[in-house]
C-alpha positions in Angstrom: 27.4 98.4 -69.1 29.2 101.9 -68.5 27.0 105.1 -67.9 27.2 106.2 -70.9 26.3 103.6 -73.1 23.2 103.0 -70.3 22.0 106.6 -71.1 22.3 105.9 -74.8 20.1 103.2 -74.6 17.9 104.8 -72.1 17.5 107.4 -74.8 16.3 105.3 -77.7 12.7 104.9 -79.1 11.2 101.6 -79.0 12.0 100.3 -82.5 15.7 101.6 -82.1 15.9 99.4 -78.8 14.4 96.5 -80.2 16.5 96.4 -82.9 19.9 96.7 -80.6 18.5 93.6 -78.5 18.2 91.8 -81.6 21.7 92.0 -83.2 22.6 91.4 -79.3 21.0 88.2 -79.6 21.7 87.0 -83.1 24.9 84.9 -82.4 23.4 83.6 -79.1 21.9 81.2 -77.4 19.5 82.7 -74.5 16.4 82.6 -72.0 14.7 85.5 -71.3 11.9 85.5 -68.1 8.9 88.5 -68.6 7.3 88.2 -65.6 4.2 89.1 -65.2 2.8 90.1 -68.6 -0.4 91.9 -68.8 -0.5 92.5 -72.4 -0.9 91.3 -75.6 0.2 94.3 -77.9 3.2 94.3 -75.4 4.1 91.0 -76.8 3.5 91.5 -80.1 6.0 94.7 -80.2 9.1 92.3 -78.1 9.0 89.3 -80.2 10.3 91.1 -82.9 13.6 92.0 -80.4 13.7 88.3 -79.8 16.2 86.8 -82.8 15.3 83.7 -84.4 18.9 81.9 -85.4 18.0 78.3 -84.1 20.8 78.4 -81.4 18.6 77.5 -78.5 16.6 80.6 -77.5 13.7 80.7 -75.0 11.3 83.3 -73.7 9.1 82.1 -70.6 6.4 84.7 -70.0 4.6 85.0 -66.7 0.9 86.0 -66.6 -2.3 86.7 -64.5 -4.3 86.7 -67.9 -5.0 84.0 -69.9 -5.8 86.3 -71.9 -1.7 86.9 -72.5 -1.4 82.7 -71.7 -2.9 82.1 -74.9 -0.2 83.3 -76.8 1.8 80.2 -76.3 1.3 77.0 -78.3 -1.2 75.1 -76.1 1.3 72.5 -75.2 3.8 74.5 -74.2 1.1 76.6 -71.7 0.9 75.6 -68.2 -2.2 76.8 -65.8 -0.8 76.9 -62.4 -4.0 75.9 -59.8 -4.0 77.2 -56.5 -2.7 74.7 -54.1 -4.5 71.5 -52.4 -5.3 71.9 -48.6 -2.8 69.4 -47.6 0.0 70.7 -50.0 -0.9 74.6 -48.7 -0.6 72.9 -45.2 2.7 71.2 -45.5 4.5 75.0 -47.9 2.7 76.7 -45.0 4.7 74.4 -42.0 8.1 74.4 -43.7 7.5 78.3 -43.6 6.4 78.7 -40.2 8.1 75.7 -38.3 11.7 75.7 -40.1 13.0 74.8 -37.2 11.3 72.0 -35.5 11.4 68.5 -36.3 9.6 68.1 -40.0 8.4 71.2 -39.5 5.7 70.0 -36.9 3.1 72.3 -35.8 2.7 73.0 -32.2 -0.8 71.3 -30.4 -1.2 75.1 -28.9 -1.4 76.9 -32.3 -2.8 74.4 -34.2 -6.2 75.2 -34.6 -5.0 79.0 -35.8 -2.4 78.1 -38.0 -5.5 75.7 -39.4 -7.7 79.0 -39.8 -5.0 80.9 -41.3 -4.0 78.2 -44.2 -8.1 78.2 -44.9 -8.0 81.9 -44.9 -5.0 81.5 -47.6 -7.1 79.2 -50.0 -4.4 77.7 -51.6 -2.5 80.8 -52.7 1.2 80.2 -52.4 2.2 83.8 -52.6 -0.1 84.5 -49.5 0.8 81.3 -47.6 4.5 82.1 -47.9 4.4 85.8 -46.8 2.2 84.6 -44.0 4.1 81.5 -42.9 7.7 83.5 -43.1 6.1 86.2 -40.7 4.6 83.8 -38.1 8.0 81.7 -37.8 9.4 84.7 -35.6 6.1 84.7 -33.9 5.9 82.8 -30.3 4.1 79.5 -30.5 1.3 81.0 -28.2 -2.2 80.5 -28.8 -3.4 83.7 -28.0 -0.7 85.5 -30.3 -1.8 83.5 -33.1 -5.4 84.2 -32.6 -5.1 87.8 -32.0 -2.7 87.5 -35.7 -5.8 85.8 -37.4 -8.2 88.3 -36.5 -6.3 91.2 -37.8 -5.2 89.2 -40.7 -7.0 91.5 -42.7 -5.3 94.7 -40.9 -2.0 92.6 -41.4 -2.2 92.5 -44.9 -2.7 96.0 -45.8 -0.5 97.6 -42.7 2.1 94.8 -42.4 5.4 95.8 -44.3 6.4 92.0 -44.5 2.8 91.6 -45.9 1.4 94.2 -47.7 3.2 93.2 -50.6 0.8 90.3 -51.2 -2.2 93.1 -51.7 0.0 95.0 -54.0 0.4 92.5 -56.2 -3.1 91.7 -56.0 -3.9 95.7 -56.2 -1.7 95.6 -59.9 -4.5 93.1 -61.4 -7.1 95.8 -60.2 -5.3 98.8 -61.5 -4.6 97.0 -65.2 -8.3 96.7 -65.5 -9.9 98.2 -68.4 -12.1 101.4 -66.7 -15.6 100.0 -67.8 -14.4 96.3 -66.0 -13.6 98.2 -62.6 -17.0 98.8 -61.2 -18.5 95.7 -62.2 -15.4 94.3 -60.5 -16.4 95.9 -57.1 -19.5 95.1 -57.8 -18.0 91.7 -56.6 -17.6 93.0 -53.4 -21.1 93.3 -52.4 -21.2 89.4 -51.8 -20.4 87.7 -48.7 -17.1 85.4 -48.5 -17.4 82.1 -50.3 -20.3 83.0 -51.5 -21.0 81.3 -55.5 -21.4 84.2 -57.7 -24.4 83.1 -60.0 -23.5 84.2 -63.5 -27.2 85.5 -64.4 -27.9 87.5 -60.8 -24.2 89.7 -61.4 -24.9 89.7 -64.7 -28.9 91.4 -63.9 -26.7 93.6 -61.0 -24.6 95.1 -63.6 -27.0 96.3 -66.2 -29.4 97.6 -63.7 -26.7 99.8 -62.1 -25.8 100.8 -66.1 -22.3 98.9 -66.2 -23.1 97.5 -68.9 -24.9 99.5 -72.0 -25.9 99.1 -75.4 -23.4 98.9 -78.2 -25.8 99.1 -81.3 -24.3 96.1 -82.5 -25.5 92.4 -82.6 -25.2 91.7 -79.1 -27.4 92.0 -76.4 -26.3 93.5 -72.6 -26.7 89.8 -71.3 -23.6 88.8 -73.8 -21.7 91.8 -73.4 -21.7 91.5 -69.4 -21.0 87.6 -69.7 -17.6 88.7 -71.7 -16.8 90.7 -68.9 -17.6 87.6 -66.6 -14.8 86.1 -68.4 -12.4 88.7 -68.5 -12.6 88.6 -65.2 -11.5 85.3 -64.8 -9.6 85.2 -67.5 -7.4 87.8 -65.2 -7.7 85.7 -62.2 -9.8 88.2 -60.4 -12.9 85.6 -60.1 -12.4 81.9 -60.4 -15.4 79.4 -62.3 -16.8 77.5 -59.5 -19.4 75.8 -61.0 -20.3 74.8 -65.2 -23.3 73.8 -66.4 -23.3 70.8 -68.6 -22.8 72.9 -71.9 -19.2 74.0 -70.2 -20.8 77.6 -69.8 -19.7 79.0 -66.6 -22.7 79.1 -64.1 -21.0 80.6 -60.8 -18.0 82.4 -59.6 -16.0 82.5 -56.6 -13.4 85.6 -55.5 -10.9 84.8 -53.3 -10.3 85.7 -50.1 -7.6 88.0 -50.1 -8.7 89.0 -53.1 -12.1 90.0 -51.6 -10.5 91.7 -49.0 -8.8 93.8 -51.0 -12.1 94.5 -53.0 -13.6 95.2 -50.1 -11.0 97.8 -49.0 -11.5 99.7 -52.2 -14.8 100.2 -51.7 -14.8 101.6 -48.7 -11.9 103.9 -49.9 -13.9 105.1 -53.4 -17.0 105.2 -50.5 -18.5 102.5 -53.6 -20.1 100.3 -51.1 -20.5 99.1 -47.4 -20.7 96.2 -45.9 -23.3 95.4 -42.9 -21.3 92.5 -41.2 -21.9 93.4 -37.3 -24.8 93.3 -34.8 -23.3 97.0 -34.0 -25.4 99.1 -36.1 -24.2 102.7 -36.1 -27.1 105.1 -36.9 -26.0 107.4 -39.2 -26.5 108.9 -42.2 -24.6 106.5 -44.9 -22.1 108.4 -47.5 -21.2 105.0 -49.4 -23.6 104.3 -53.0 -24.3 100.2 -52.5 -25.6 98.4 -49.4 -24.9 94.6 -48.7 -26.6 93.4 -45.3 -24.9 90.1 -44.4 -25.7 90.1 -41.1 -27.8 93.2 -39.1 -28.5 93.5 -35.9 -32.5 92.3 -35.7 -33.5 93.5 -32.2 -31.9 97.3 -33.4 -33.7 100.1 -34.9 -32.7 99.4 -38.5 -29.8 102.6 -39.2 -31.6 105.4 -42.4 -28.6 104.6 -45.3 -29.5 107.9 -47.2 -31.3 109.1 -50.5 -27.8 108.4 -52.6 -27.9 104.7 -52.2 -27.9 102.9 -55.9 -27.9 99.1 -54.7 -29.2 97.6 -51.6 -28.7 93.7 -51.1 -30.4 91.5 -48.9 -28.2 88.6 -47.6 -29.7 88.3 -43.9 -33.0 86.6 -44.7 -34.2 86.7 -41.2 -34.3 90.9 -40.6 -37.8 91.6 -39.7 -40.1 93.5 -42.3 -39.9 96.8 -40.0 -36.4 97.3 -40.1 -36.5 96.9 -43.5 -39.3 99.6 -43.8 -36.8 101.7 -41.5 -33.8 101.2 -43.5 -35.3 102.1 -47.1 -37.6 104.9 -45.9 -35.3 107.4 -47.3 -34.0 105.7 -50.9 -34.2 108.4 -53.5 -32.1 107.4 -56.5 -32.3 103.2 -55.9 -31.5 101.4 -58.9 -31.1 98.1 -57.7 -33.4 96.2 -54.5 -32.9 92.7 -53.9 -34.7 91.2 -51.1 -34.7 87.5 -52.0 -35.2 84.8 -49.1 -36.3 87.9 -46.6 -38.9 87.5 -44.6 -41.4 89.9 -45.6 -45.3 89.3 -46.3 -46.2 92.8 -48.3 -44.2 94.9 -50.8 -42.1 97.6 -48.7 -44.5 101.1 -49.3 -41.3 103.1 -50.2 -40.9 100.7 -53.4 -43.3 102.4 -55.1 -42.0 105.2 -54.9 -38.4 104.3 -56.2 -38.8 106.1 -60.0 -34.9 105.2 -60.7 -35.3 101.4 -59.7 -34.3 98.8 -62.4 -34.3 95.5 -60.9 -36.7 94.2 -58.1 -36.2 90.8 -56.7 -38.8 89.6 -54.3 -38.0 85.8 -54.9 -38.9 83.0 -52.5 -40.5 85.6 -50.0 -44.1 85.7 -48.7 -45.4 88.3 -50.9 -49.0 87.9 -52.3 -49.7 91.1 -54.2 -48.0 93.4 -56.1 -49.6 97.0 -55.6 -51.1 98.4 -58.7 -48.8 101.5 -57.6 -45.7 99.7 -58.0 -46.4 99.8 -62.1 -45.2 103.6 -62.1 -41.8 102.8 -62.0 -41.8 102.8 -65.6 -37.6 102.7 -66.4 -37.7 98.7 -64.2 -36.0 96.5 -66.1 -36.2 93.3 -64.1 -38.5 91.4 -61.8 -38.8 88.1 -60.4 -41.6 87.0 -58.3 -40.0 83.4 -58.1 -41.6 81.0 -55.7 -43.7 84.0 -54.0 -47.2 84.1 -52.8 -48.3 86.4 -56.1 -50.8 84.8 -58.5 -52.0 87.5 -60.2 -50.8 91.0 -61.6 -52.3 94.0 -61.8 -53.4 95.6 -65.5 -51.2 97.9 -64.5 -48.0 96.1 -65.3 -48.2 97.5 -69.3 -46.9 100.8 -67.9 -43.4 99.0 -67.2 -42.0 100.3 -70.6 -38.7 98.9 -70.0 -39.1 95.5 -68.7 -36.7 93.1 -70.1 -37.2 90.4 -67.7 -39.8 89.1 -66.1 -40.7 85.7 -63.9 -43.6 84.9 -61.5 -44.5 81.5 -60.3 -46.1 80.2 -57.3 -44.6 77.2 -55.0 -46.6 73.8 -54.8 -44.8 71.1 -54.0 -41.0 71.0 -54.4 -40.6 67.8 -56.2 -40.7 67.9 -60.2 -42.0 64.2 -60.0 -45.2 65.8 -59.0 -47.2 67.3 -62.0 -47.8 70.3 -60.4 -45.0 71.1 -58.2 -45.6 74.8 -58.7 -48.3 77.0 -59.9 -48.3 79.4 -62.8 -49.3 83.1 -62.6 -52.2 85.3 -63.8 -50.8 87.4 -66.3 -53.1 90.2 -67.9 -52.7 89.9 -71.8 -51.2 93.7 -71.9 -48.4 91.8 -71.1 -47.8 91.5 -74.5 -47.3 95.0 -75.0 -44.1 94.9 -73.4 -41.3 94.6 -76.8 -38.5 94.1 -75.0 -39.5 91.5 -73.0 -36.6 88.9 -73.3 -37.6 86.2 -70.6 -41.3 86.1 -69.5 -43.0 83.9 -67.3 -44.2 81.2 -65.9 -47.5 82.7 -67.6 -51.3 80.7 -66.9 -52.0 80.4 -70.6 -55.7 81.7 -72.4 -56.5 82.2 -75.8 -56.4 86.0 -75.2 -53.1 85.5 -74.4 -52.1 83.0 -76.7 -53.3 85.5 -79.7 -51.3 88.2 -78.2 -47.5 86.4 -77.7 -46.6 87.1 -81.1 -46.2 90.8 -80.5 -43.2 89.6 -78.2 -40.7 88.9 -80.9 -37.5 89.7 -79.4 -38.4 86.9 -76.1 -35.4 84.3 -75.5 -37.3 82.7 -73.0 -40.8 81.5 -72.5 -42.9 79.5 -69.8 -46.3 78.3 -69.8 -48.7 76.5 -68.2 -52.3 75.5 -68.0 -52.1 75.0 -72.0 -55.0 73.4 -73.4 -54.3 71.6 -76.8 -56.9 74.0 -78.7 -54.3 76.6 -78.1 -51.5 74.9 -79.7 -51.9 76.3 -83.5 -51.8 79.5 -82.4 -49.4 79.4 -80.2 -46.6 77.6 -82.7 -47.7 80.6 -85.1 -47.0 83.4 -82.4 -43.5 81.4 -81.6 -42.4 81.6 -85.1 -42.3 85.0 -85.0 -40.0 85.1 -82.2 -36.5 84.7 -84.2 -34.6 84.3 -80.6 -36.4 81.9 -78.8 -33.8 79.3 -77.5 -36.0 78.2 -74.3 -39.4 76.9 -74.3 -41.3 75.3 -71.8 -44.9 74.2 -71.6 -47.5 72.7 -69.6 -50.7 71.1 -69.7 -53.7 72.5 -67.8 -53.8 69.0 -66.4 -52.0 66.0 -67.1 -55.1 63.9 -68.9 -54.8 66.4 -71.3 -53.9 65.1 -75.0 -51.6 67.4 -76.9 -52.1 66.4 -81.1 -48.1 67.8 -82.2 -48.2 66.2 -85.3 -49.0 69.2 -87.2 -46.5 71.5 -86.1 -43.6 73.0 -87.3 -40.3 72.1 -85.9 -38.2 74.8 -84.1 -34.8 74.2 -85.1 -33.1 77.2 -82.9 -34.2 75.8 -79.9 -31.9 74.8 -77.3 -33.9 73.7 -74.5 -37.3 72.4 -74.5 -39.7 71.5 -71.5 -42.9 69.2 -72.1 -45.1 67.9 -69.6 -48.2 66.6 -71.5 -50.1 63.9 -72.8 -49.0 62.9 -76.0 -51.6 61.9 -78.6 -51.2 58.2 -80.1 -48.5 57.5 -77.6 -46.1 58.4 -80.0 -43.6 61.2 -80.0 -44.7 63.5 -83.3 -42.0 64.2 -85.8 -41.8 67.9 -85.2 -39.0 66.6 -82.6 -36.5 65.5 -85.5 -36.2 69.3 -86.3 -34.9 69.8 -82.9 -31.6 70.0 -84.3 -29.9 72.5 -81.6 -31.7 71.1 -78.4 -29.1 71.2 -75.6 -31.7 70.4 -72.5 -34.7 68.2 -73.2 -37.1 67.3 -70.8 -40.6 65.3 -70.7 -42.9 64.0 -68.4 -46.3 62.7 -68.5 -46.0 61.8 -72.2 -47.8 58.2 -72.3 -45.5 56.8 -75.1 -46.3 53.6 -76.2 -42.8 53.5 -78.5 -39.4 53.3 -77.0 -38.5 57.2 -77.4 -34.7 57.1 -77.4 -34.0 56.0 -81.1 -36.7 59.2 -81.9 -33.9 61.5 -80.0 -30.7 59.7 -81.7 -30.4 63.0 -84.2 -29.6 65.0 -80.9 -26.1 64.8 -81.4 -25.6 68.0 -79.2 -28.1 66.7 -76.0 -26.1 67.6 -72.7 -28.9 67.0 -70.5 -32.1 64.6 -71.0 -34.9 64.2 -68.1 -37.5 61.7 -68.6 -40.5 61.5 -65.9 -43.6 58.7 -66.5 -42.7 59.2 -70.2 -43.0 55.9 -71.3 -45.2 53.0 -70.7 -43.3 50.1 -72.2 -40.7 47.6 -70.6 -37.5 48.3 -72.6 -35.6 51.3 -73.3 -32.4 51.1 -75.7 -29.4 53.4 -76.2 -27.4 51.8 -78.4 -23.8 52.4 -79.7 -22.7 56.1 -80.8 -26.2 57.8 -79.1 -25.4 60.8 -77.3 -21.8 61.7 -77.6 -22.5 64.8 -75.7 -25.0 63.4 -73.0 -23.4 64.3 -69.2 -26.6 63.4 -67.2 -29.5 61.6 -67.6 -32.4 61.3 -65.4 -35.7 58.0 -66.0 -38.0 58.7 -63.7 -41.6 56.7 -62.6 -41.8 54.8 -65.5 -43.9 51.7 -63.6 -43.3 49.2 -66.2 -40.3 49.3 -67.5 -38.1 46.3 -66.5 -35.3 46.4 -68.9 -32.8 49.2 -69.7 -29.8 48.1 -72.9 -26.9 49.6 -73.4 -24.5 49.0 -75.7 -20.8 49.5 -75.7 -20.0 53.1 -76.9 -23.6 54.4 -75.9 -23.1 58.2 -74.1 -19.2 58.3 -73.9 -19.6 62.0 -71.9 -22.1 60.6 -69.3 -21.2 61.8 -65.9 -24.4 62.0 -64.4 -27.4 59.1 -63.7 -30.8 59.4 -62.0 -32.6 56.3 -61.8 -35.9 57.1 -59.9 -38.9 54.9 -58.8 -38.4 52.5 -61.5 -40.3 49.8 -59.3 -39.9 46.8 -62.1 -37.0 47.5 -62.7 -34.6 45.3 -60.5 -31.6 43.8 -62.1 -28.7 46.4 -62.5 -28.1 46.8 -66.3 -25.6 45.6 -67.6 -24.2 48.1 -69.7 -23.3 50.7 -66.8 -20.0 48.9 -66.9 -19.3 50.4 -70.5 -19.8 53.8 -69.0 -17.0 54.4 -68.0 -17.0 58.6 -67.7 -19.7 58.1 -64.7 -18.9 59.8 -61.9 -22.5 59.9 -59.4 -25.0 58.0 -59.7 -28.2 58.7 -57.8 -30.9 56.2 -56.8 -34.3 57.3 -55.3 -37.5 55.0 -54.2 -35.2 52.0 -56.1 -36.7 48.4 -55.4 -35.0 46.5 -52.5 -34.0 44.0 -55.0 -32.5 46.4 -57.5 -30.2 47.7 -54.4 -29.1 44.4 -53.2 -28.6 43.4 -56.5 -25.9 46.7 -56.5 -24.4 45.3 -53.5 -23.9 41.9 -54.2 -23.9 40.0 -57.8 -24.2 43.2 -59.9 -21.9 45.4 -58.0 -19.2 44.2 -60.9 -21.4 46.8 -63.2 -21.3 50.0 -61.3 -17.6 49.3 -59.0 -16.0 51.8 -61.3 -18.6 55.0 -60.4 -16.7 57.1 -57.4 -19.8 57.8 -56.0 -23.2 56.1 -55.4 -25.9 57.8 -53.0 -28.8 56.4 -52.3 -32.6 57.7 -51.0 
């Protein structure tokens, strides 16, 4: 191309252009590479400058979002997975050791070159850069270990390196402006750590990422599309799913982390406290994250501009913490899960701007009557804490949206009551935008009073007497978006009568634990038409409850403990196409479990838990062929020799069996 055709191109508007590439390409065959496409509309303007004259064209598009990906006929879209440790090993040695025989790795770097590949996880782009670099390194130990513990240095400042965060710095800077912060939000965590979905998701609204649109959708939906935005742009990977397929836990990647990390201390968003060196300063940055503090320290003041302050270091003593939060001002978000503190800190109650407060699985036994001011909180969870009562008071949170309190017992679910529920005052029910609440110690007070809560998604109960059930159906129809309910009996003698009730057909998960009248299963469960996550214990059925769950065509996950006092349970062909784990717990007489070929053709998942007649393997586990795990707890000794020896032929093709 001479000059000055060049700058007559270069001078053309974007339909002009397009419209030269395509008479360009009419009369030819040809393969055209985008790389690294970040958007749709892009695509949607160039395929009209690709010509379509059934001569052998191609276009191969490169992406980071899948976003992008989709636009490809699914069988012509291939997701590239980060790399297996041995195959990251083996590009990493052909990189480093090019010259020595099959690219063997020296005995005295070994254990480095080991680190660094880990450090990699499985990203080529970073384990080529790396590898290249080291291979003009000398095969010294202490060269390699002083390399991987500036990696993170290396990557930023290293010209042969520092390309792999720009590349990695382009995913950040395509980012739609309200996805940034909740992106760096990221950062906060410690590395490795699993994300949970529902915590980042409670972090972002508190700090006010995440804000009403007015339209149909709630700020828990809005912040999960923005979950999978993210890793639909390969920023954060699904670590863990749930049985529905919904993701349940994210993980960022190293390098990826690191460069998060760098950012935030750049835009002074947040700081990490990783060291047993604790500077005391005053603290510029807006978020805190204590992974790791220096106990035996006077705990460093952070300032009155700090917004978040995470907890990760769960053995930090209650003073420092008293030290570190004395002067908060404008805190938005506290979590102090797993710490080990026995009273509320005294400057919480002074923290007017807080939104979320998360005292779970600490020693806390009372909530002060003076935290209740803080009337714009949003969320609090008093999970597995000391707290079995609340304070009148709590009516004055206006703004609470969530809202959970239990008390540990016993941490086994095969004991009735494995955990205790809370003392609620019935101003609870005050509270209108209470979405999940619980678990509550049910009264008739309170029972009169739910239906004022109409927009709750969740609810939990316990101590329910069967008196109270009338009501409390007629207070849960009015609550349009209930998709969770669990309930409790005030003991497990007591006989629930269900057979009057209404079905609730928009539930998705239901809880039982009680007594159920006639031994039979009442026929308000056939309108349970959504249900997702059943479970029931303590029910006393006389009747063989599976064929009364058969309508539950979409049941992902069913849990039965001492539900049933017969000897035969039957899941017979075409039950439960859905069904990926399933849990039969202390039923003492049963001695027989059929299953037909074609029964639960998505099970991946069995529990089989002191069964103590039961003590043949069945025989249909060998139709189930989708089983990955089986689990076997408090078995009969002649049930697990049976597995060993003549039945083994039932359960060879399950990868993995554990046993307790």
């Amino acid at each position: 191309m001479d000059g000055k055709t060049f700058h007559h191109i270069y001078d053309m508007d974007r339909i002009s252009l397009a419209e030269r590439l395509r008479d360009h390409l009419q009369c030819k065959s040809y393969l055209i590479f985008l790389d690294d496409m970040w958007s749709r509309d892009a695509w949607i303007f160039l395929n009209h400058a690709f010509a379509t004259n059934n001569k052998g064209g191609r276009v191969i598009i490169t992406t980071r979002n899948e976003d992008v990906a989709i636009l490809a006929d699914e069988d012509h879209c291939i997701m590239l997975k980060t790399l297996q440790w041995k195959e990251a090993w083996n590009l990493f040695s052909r990189k480093a050791f090019p010259s020595r025989k099959e690219n063997q790795c020296p005995e005295s770097v070994v254990q480095w070159a080991e680190k660094i590949v880990d450090k990699c996880k499985g990203l080529p782009l970073a384990i080529v850069a790396i590898g290249s670099l080291l291979s003009h390194k000398k095969k010294e130990e202490n060269e390699w270990k002083l390399f991987y513990n500036q990696l993170n240095w290396q990557l930023i400042n290293n010209p042969e390196l520092n390309f792999v965060i720009a590349v990695l710095n382009l995913s950040f800077e395509y980012l739609p402006s309200n996805l940034k912060y909740c992106f760096l939000y990221c950062g906060l965590f410690p590395e490795d750590y699993l994300i949970k979905r529902k915590q980042i998701i409670r972090f972002w609204i508190a700090e006010g990422f995440v804000e009403e649109t007015g339209a149909n959708i709630t700020m828990e939906e809005l912040a999960e599309e923005y979950l999978k935005e993210l890793a639909q742009r390969s920023l954060l990977h699904v670590a863990e799913r749930n049985v529905y397929g919904r993701a349940k836990s994210f993980q960022m990647h190293n390098l990826v982390r690191d460069m998060v990390v760098s950012k935030c201390k750049t835009y002074k968003f947040s700081d990490l406290v990783v060291d047993h060196c604790v500077t005391k300063h005053k603290y510029k940055t807006r978020r805190i994250s204590v992974l790791e503090a220096d106990h035996a320290s006077e705990a460093p003041t952070y300032g009155e501009k700090v917004r978040s302050f995470i907890l990760f270091d769960k053995k930090v003593p209650y003073s420092w913490l008293e030290t570190a939060s004395r002067d908060f001002r404008l805190l938005r978000v506290l979590s102090l899960r797993r710490a080990s503190i026995h009273k509320v800190p005294d400057v919480v109650s002074n923290l007017f701007n807080l939104r979320y407060l998360d005292l779970a699985y600490t020693r806390v036994k009372v909530i002060p009557r003076s935290l209740c001011r803080l009337n714009k909180l949003q969320m609090l969870d008093l999970w597995f804490t000391g707290v079995v009562e609340l304070p009148r008071e709590i009516k004055l949170l206006t703004e609470i949206r969530y809202m959970v309190a239990t008390v540990m017992s016993e941490d086994n679910h095969r004991i009735f009551n494995c955990f205790l529920p809370v003392r609620f005052p019935c101003e609870v029910c005050h509270l209108k935008d209470l979405q999940v609440l619980g678990y509550i110690e049910a009264s008739k007070d309170m029972i009169s009073n739910l239906r004022n809560l109409n927009q709750l998604r969740n609810l939990f109960m316990m101590k329910v007497e069967h008196n109270y059930l009338t009501e409390l159906w007629a207070s849960i129809k009015r609550m349009p978006n209930l998709v969770r309910l669990d309930i409790i009996s005030c003991d497990s003698d007591e006989v629930f009568n269900m057979e009057h009730l209404d079905p609730l057909p928009e539930l998705e998960t239901f809880h039982l634990r009680a007594k159920l009248q006639d031994g039979v299963l009442p026929k308000m469960f056939h309108g349970l038409v959504k249900i997702r996550d059943l479970e029931m214990g303590w029910s006393g059925l006389q009747v063989d409850p599976v064929c009364t769950f058969s309508h539950m065509s979409n049941l992902t996950e069913l849990r039965l403990y001492r539900v049933y006092e017969g000897v035969l349970l039957s899941f017979q062909a075409g039950l439960f196409p859905k069904l990926k784990k399933l849990s039969l717990a202390d039923m003492e007489n049963l001695t027989w479990i059929e299953m037909e070929d074609g029964t639960m053709q998505s099970l991946n998942f069995i529990a089989l838990i002191g069964l103590r007649n039961l003590k043949v393997v069945p025989e249909g586990f060998q139709y189930l062929m989708s089983l990955q795990e089986m689990f076997l707890q408090d078995m009969p000794q002649e049930f697990i020799k049976r597995a060993q020896r003549e039945d083994r032929v039932y359960i060879q093709h399950i990868p993995k069996i554990r046993k307790f």
